[in-house]
C-alpha positions in Angstrom: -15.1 -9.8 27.7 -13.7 -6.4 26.5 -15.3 -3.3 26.2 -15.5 -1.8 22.4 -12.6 0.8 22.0 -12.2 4.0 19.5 -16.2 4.6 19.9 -16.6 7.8 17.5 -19.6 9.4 15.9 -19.5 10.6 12.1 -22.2 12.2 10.7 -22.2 14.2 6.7 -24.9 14.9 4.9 -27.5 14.0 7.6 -26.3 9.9 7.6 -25.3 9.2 10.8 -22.6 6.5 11.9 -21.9 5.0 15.7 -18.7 3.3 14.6 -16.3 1.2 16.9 -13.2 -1.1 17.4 -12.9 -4.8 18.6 -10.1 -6.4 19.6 -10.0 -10.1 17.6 -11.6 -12.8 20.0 -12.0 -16.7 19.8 -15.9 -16.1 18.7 -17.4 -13.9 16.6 -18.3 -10.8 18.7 -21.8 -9.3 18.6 -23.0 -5.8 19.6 -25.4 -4.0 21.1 -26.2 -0.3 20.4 -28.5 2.3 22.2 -29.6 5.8 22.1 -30.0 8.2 24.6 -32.8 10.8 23.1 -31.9 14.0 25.7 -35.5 14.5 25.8 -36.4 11.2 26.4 -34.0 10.4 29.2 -33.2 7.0 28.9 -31.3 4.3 26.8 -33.6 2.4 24.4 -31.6 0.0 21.8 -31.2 0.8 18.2 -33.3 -2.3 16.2 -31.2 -2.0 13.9 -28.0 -2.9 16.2 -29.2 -5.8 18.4 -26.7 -8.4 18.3 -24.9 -7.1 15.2 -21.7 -8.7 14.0 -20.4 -5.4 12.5 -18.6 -2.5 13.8 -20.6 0.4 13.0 -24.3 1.1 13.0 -26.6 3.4 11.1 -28.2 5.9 13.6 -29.5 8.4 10.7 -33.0 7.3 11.7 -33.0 7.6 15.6 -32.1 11.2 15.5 -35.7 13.4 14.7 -34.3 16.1 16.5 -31.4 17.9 14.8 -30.5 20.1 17.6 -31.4 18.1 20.7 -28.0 16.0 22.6 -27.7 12.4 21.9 -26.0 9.7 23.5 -24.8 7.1 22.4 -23.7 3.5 23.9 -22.1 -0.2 22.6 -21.3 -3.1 24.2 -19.8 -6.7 23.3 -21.5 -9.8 23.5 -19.1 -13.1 23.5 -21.0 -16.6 23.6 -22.8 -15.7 27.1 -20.3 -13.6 28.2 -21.0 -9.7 27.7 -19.1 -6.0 28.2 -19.8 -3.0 30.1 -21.2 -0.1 27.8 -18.8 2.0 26.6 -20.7 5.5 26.4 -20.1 8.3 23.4 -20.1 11.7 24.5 -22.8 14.1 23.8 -23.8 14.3 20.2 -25.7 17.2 18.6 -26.4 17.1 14.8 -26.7 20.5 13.9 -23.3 21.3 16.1 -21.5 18.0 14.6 -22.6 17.4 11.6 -21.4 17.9 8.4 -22.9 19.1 5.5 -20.3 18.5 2.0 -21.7 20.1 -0.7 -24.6 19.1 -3.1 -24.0 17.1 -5.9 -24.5 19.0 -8.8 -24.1 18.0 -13.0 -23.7 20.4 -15.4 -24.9 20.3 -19.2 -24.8 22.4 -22.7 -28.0 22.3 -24.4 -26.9 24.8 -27.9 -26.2 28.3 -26.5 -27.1 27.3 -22.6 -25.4 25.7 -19.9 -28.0 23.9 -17.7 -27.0 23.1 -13.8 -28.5 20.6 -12.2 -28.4 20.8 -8.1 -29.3 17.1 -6.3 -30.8 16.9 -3.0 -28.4 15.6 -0.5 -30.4 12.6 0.8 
């Protein structure tokens, strides 16, 4: 069974992706995705990603720890066949994230312009 390919992580406005490629196969493919916590020290999966059919996974809420490394891992599953893990390299939120800027609406009300600034999450 093949290995995922073109394993990146994107991460804006504290939403964090694990995305991935998958060549097509006879079967539907599954996943499986873990997180490597630096000060944990060990792989533990992601609930969210065990045995997902899609090709990208929402790792916003695994990462409490903005400036601590992360690692990140993915593998295939094939009817009882499954990959190696294919591993991300290290991942640091406040060094790779991205912050866009806020979303913000502006209004007249007579003689004043009011700005409203949103939260970004």
């Amino acid at each position: 069974v093949p290995s995922p390919k073109e394993i990146v992580v994107k991460s804006e406005n504290l939403k964090t992706f694990l995305h991935w490629q998958y060549p097509p196969v006879s079967e539907t493919p599954h996943f499986i995705v873990e997180i490597k916590p630096y000060n944990l020290g060990y792989y533990k999966p992601v609930s969210t990603c065990v045995n997902t059919s899609a090709h990208f996974c929402d790792v916003s809420g695994e990462i409490c720890e903005p400036y601590l490394s992360h690692w990140l891992r993915v593998k295939a599953i094939v009817g009882s066949q499954e990959s190696e893990y294919v591993e991300t390299s290290e991942f640091i939120l406040q060094r790779h994230g991205k912050i866009g800027p806020p979303k913000l609406n502006l209004s007249r009300h007579g003689d004043k312009i009011v700005v409203d600034i949103y939260h970004l999450v």
